[in-house]
ZAROTI-694241 format. One record per residue (C-alpha): residue in three letters; y, x, z. Coordinates in nm, 3 decimals. Layout:
# ZAROTI-694241
<r><type>ALA</type><Y>Y</Y><X>X</X><Z>Z</Z></r>
...
This chain:
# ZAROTI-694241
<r><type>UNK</type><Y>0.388</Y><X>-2.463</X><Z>0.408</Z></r>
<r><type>UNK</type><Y>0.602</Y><X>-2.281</X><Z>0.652</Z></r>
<r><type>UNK</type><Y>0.962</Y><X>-2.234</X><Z>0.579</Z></r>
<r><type>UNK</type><Y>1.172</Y><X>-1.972</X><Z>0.844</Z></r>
<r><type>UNK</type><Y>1.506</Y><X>-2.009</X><Z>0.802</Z></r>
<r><type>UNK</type><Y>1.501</Y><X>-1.647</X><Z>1.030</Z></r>
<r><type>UNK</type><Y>1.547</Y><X>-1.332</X><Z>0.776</Z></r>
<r><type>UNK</type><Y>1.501</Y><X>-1.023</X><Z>1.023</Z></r>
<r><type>UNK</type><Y>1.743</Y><X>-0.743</X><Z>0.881</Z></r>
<r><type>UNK</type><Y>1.569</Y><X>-0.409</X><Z>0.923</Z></r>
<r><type>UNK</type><Y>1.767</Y><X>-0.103</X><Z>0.928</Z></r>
<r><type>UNK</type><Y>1.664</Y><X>0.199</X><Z>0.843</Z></r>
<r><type>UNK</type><Y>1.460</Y><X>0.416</X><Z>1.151</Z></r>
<r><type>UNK</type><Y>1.208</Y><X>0.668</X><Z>1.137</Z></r>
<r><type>UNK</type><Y>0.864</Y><X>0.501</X><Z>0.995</Z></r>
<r><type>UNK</type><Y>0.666</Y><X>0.492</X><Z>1.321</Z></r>
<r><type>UNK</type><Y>0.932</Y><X>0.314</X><Z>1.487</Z></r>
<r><type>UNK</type><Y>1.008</Y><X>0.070</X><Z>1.191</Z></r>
<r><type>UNK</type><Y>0.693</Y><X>-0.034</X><Z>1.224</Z></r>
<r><type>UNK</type><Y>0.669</Y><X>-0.078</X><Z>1.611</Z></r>
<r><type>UNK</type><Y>0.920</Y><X>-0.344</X><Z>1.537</Z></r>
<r><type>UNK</type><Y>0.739</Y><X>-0.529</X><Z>1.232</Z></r>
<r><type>UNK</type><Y>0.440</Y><X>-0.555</X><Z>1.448</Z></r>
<r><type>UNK</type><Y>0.588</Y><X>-0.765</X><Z>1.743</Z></r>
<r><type>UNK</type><Y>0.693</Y><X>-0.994</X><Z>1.499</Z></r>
<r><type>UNK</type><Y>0.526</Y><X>-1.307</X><Z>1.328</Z></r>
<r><type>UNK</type><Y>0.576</Y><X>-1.382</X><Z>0.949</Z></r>
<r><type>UNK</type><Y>0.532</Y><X>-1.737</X><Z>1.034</Z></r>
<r><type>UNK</type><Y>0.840</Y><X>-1.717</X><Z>1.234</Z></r>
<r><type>UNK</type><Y>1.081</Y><X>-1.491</X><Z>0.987</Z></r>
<r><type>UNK</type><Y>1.106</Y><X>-1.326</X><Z>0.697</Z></r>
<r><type>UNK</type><Y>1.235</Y><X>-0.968</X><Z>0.622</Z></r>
<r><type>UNK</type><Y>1.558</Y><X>-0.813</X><Z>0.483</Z></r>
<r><type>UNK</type><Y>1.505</Y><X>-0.494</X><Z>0.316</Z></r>
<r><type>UNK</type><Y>1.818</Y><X>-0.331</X><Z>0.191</Z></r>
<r><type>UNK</type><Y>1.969</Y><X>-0.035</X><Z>0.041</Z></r>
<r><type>UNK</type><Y>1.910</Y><X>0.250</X><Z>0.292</Z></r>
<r><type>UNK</type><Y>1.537</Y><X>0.173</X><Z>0.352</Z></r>
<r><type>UNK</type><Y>1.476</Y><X>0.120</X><Z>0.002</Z></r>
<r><type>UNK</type><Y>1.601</Y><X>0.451</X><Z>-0.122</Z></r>
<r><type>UNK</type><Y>1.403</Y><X>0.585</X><Z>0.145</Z></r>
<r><type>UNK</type><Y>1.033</Y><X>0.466</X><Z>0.086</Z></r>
<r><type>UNK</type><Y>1.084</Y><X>0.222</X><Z>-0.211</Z></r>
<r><type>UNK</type><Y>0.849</Y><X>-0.004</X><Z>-0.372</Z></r>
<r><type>UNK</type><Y>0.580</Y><X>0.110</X><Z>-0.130</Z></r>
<r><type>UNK</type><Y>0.720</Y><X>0.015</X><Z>0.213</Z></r>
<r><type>UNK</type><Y>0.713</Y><X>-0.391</X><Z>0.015</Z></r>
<r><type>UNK</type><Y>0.382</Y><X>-0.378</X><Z>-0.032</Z></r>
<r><type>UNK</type><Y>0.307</Y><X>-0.257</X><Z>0.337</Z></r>
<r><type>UNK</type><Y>0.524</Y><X>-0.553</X><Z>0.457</Z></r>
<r><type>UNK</type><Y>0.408</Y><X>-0.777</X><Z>0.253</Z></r>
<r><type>UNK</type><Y>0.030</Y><X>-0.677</X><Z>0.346</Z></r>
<r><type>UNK</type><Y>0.083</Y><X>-0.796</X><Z>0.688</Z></r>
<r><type>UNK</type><Y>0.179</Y><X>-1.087</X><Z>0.548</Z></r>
<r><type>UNK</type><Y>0.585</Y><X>-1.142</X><Z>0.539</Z></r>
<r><type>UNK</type><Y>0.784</Y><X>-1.266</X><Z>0.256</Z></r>
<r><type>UNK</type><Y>1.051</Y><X>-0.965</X><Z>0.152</Z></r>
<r><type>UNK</type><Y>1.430</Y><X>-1.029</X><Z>0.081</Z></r>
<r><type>UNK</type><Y>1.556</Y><X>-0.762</X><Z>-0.160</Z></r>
<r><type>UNK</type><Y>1.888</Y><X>-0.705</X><Z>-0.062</Z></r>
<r><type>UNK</type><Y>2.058</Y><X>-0.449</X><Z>-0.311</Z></r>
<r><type>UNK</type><Y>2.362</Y><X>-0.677</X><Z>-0.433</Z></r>
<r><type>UNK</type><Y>2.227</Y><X>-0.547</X><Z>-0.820</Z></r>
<r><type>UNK</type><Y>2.559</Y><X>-0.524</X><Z>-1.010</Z></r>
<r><type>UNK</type><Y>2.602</Y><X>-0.342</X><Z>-1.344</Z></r>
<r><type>UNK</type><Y>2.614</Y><X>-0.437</X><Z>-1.743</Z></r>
<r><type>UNK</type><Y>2.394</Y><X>-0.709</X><Z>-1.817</Z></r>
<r><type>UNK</type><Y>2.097</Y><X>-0.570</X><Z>-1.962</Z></r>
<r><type>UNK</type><Y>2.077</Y><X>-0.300</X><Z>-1.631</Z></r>
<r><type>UNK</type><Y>2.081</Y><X>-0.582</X><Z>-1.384</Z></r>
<r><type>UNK</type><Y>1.803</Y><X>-0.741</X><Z>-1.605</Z></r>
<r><type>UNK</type><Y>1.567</Y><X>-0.497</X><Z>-1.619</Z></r>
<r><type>UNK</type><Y>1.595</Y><X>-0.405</X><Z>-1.221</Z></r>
<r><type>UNK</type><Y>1.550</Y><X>-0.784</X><Z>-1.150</Z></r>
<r><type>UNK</type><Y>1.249</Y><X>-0.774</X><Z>-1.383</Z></r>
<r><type>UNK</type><Y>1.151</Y><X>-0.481</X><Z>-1.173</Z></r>
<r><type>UNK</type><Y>1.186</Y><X>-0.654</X><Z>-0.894</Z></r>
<r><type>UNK</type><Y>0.993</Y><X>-0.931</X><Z>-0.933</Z></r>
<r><type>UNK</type><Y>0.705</Y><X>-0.719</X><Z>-1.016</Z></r>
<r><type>UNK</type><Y>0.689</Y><X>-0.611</X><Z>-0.687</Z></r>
<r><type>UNK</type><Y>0.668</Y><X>-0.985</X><Z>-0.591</Z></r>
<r><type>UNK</type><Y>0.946</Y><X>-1.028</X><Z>-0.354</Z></r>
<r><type>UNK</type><Y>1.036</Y><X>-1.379</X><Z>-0.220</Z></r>
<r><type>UNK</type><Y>1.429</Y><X>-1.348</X><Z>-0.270</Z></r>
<r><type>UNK</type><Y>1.702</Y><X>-1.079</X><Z>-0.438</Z></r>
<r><type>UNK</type><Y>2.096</Y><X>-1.066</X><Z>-0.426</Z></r>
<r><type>UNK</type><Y>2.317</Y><X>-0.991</X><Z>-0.734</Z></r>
<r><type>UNK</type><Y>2.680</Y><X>-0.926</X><Z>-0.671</Z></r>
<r><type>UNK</type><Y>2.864</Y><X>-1.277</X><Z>-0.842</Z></r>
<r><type>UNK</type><Y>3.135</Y><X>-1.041</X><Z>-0.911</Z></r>
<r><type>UNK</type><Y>2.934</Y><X>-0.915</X><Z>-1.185</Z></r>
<r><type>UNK</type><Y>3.041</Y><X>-1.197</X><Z>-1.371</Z></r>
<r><type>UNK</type><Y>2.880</Y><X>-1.481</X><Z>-1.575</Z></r>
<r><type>UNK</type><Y>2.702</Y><X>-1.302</X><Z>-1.847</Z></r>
<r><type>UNK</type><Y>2.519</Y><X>-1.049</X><Z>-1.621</Z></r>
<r><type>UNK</type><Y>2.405</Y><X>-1.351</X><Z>-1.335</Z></r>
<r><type>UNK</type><Y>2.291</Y><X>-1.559</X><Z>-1.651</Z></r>
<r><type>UNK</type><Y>2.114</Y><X>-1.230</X><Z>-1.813</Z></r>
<r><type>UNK</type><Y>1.956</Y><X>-1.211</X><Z>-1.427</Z></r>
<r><type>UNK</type><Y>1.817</Y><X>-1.573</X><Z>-1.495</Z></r>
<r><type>UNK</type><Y>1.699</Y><X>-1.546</X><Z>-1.859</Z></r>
<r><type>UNK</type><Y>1.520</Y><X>-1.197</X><Z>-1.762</Z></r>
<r><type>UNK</type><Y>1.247</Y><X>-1.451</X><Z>-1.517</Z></r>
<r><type>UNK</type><Y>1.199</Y><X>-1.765</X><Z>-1.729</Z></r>
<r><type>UNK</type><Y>0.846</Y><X>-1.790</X><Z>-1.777</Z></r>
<r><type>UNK</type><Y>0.693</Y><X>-1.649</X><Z>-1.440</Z></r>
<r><type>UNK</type><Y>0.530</Y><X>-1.815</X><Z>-1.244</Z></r>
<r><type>UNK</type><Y>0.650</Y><X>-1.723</X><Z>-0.930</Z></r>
<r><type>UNK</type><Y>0.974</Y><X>-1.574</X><Z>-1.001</Z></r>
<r><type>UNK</type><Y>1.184</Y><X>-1.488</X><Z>-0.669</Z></r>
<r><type>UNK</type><Y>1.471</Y><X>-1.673</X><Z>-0.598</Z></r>
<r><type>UNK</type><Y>1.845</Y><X>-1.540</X><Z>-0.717</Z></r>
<r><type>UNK</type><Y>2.090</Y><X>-1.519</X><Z>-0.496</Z></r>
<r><type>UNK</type><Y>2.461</Y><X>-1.432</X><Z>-0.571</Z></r>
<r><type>UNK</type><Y>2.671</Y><X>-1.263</X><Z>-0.326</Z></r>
<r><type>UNK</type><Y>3.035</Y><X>-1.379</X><Z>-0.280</Z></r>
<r><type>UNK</type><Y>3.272</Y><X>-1.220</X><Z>-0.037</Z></r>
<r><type>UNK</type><Y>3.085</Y><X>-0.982</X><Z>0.247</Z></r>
<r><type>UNK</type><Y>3.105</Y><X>-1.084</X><Z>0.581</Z></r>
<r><type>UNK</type><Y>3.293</Y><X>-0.728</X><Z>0.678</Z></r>
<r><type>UNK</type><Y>3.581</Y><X>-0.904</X><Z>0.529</Z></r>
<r><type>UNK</type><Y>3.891</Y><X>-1.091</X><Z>0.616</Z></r>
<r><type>UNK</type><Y>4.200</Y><X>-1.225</X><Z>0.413</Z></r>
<r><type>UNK</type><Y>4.418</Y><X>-0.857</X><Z>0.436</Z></r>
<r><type>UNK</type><Y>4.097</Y><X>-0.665</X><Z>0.233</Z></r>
<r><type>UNK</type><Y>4.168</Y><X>-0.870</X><Z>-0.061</Z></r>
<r><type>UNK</type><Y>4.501</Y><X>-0.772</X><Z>-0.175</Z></r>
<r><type>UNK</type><Y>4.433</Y><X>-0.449</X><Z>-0.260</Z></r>
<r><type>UNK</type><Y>4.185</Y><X>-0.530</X><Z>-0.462</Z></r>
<r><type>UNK</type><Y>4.385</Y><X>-0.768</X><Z>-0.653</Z></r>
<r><type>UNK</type><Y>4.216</Y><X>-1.114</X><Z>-0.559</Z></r>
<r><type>UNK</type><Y>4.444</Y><X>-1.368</X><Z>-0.510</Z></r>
<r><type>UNK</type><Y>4.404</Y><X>-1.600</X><Z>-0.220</Z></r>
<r><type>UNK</type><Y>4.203</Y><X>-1.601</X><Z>0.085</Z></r>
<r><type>UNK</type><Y>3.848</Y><X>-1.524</X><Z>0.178</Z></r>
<r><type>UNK</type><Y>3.803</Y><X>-1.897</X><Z>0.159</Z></r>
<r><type>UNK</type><Y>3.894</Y><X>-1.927</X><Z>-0.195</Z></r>
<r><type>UNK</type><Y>3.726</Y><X>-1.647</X><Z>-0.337</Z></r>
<r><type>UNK</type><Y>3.391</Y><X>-1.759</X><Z>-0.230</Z></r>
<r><type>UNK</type><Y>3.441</Y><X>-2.089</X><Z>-0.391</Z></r>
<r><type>UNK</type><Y>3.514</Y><X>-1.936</X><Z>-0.699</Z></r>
<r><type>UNK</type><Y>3.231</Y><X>-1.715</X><Z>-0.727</Z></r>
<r><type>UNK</type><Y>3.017</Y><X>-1.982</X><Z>-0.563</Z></r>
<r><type>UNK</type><Y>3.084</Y><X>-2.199</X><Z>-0.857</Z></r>
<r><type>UNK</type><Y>3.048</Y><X>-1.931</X><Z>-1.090</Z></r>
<r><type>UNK</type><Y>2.702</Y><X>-1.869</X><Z>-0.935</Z></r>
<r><type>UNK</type><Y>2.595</Y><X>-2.215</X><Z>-0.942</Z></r>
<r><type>UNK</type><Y>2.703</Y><X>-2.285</X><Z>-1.311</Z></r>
<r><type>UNK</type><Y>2.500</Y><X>-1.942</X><Z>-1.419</Z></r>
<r><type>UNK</type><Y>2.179</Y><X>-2.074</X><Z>-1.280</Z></r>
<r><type>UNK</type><Y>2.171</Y><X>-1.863</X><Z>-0.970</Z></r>
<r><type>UNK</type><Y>1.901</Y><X>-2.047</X><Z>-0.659</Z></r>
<r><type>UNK</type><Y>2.213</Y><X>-1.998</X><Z>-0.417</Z></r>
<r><type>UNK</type><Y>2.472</Y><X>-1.758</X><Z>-0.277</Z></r>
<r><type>UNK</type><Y>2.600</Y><X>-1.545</X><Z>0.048</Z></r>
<r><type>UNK</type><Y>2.801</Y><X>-1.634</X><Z>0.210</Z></r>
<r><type>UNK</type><Y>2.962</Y><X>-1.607</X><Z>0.595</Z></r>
<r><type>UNK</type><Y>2.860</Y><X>-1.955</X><Z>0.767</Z></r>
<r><type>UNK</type><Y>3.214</Y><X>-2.032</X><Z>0.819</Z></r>
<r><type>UNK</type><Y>3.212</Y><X>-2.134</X><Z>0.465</Z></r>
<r><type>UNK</type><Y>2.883</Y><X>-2.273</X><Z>0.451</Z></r>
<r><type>UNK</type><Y>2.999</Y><X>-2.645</X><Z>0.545</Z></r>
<r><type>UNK</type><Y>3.233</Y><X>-2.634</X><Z>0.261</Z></r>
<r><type>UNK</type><Y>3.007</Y><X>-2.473</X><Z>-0.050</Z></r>
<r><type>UNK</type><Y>2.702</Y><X>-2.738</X><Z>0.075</Z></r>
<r><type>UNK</type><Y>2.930</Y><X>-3.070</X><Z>0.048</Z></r>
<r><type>UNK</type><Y>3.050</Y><X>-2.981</X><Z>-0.275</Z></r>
<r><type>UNK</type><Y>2.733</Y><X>-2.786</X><Z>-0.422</Z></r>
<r><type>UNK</type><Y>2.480</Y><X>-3.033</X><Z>-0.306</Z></r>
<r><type>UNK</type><Y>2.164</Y><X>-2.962</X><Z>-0.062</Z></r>
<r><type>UNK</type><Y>1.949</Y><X>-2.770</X><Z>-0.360</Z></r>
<r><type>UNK</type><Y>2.230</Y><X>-2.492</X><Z>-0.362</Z></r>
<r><type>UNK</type><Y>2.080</Y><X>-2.247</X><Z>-0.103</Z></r>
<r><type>UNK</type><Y>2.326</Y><X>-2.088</X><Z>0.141</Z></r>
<r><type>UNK</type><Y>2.238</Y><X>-1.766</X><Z>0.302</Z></r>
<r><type>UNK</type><Y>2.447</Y><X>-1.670</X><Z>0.606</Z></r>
<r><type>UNK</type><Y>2.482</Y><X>-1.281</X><Z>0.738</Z></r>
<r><type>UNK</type><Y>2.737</Y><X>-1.230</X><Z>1.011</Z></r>
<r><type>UNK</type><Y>2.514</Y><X>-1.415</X><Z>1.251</Z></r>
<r><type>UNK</type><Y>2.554</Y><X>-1.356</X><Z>1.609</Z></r>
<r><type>UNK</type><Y>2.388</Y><X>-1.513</X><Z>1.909</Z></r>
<r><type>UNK</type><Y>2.653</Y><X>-1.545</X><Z>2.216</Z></r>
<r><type>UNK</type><Y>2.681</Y><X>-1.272</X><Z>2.424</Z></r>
<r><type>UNK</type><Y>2.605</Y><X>-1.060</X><Z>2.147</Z></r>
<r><type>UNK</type><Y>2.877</Y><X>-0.760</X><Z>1.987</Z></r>
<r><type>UNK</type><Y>3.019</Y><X>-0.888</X><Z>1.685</Z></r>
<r><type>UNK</type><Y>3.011</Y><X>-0.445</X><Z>1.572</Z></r>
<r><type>UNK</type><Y>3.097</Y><X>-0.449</X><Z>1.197</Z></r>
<r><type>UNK</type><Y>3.103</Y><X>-0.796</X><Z>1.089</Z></r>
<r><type>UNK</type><Y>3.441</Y><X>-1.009</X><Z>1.099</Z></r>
<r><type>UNK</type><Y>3.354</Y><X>-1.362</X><Z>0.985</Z></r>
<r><type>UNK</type><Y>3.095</Y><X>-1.436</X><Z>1.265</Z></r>
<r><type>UNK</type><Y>2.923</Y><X>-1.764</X><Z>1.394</Z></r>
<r><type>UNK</type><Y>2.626</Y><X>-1.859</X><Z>1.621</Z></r>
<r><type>UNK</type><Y>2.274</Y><X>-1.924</X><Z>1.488</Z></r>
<r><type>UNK</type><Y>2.305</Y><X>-2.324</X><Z>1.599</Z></r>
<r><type>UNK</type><Y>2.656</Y><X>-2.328</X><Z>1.462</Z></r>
<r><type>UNK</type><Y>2.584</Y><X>-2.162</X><Z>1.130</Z></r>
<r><type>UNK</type><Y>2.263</Y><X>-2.406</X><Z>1.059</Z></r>
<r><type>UNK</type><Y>2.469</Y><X>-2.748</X><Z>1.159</Z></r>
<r><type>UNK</type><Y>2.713</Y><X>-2.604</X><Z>0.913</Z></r>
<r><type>UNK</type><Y>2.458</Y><X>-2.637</X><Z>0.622</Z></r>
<r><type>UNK</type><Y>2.296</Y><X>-2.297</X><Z>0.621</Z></r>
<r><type>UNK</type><Y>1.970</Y><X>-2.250</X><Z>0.489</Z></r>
<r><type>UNK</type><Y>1.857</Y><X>-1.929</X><Z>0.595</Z></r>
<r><type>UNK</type><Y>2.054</Y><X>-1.689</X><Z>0.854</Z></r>
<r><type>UNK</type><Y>2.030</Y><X>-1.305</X><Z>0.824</Z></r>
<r><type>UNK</type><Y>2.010</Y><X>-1.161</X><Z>1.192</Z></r>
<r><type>UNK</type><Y>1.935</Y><X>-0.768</X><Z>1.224</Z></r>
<r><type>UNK</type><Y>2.006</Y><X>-0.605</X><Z>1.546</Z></r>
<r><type>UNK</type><Y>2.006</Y><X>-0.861</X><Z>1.805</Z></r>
<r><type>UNK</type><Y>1.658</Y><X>-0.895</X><Z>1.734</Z></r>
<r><type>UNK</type><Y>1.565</Y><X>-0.549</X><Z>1.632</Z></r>
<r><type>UNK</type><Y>1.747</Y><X>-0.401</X><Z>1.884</Z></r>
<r><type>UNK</type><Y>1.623</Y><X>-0.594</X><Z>2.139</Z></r>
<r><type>UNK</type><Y>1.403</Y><X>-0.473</X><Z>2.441</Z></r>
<r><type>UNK</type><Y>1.162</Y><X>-0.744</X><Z>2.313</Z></r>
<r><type>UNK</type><Y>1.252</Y><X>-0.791</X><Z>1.953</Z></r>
<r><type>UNK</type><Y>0.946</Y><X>-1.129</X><Z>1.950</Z></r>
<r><type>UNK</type><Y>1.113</Y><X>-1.251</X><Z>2.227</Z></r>
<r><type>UNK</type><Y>1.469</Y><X>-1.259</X><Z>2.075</Z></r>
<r><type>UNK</type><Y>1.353</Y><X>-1.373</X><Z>1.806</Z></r>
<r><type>UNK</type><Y>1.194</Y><X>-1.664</X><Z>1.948</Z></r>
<r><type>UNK</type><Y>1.502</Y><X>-1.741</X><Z>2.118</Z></r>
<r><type>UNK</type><Y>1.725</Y><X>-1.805</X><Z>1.853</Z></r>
<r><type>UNK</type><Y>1.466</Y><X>-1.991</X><Z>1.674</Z></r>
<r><type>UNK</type><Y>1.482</Y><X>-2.223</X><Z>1.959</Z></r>
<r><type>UNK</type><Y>1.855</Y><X>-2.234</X><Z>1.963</Z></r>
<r><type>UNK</type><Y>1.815</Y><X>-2.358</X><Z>1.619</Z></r>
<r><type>UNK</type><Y>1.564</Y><X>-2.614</X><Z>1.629</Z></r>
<r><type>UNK</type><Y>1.657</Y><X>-2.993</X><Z>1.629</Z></r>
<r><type>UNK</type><Y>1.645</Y><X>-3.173</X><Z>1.988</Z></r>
<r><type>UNK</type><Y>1.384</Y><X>-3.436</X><Z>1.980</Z></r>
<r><type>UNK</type><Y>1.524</Y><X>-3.797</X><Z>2.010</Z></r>
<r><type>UNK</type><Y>1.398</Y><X>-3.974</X><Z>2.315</Z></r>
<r><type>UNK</type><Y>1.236</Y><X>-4.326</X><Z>2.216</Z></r>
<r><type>UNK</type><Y>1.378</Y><X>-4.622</X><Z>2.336</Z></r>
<r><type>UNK</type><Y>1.206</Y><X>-4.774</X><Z>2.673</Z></r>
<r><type>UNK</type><Y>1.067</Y><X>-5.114</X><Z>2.620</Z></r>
């Protein structure tokens, strides 16, 4: 079974132009990112168009409320069968492990991801909101946190990825925004790294929106960073 470690972040455009984009690419190259904006503007439905056309759907709305809120909207969903969903770790332990006990028993229950620190920040955004420490730090924490509340993985930036996968071992999935082919604008992310750097740091799956939907061939640069990714073959030995 195929596995893309490509999520394609779509933003939010008018319809017809959305879907010039979702056409010139393959779902057995990438996945999608659906988040916030374009869910509050066509909802449920726009999943089940995706996922007609065969792509798996990463729900990205960073769910973070009491407990038995974030429960119901991951039971919610799940109905709608998507592959993957964020939480927000900050929410703390008893609403990631209320996230958990709200799927036991389905079949094919998407996989929970915890975010940790966003990838628009740097050490100076912390301090007025009263963390203590560095980016660095904080992510461990509330990697750990995620881990020991039975969360599939985390987000984090990929400059942190090398760290979280030697200490939370290869079944711990690491998803990686903030990723950023050369020659490409960093725009609002801070904690950046290349596709090829971010997966030989340990990442499992890298979020990439505009350089591919912005591009003049969005297959094409697409394509390209999944070859930038891919392992060099070993030559055999001559006898």
């Amino acid at each position: 079974m195929l596995n893309p470690q490509i999520i394609v972040a779509l933003e939010l455009v008018k319809e017809n132009d959305l879907f010039k984009i979702i056409d010139q690419l393959d779902p057995r190259q990438c996945r999608l990112k659906v988040g916030k904006a374009l869910f509050t503007q066509y909802g449920p439905a726009l999943i089940q168009q995706l996922q007609s056309r065969g792509f798996e759907i990463f729900l990205d709305l960073k769910f973070h409320d009491i407990p038995h809120t974030v429960a119901q909207a991951v039971i919610a969903a799940a109905d709608c069968g998507v592959w993957m969903l964020t939480l927000h770790a900050g929410g703390g332990e008893a609403m990631l492990r209320a996230a958990v006990a709200a799927l036991q028993g389905r079949e094919r229950a998407p996989l929970l991801i915890a975010v940790t620190v966003l990838t628009s920040l740097q050490d100076s955004d912390l301090r007025p909101l009263g963390m203590v420490g560095t980016v660095s730090q904080q992510v461990d924490r509330l990697a750990n946190l995620a881990q020991q509340s039975g969360m599939s993985g985390v987000v984090c930036s990929a400059q942190e990825a090398k760290q979280l996968k030697a200490r939370l071992g290869d079944r711990f999935i690491l998803v990686t925004p903030g990723i950023r082919p050369h020659n490409v604008a960093a725009q609002d992310q801070r904690r950046l790294m290349t596709p090829a750097q971010a997966v030989a740091n340990g990442a499992d799956y890298l979020v990439i929106g505009r350089p591919i939907t912005q591009a003049f061939d969005p297959a094409a640069a697409l394509q390209q960073i999944q070859h930038s990714i891919e392992p060099v073959p070993s030559l055999s030995a001559s006898s």
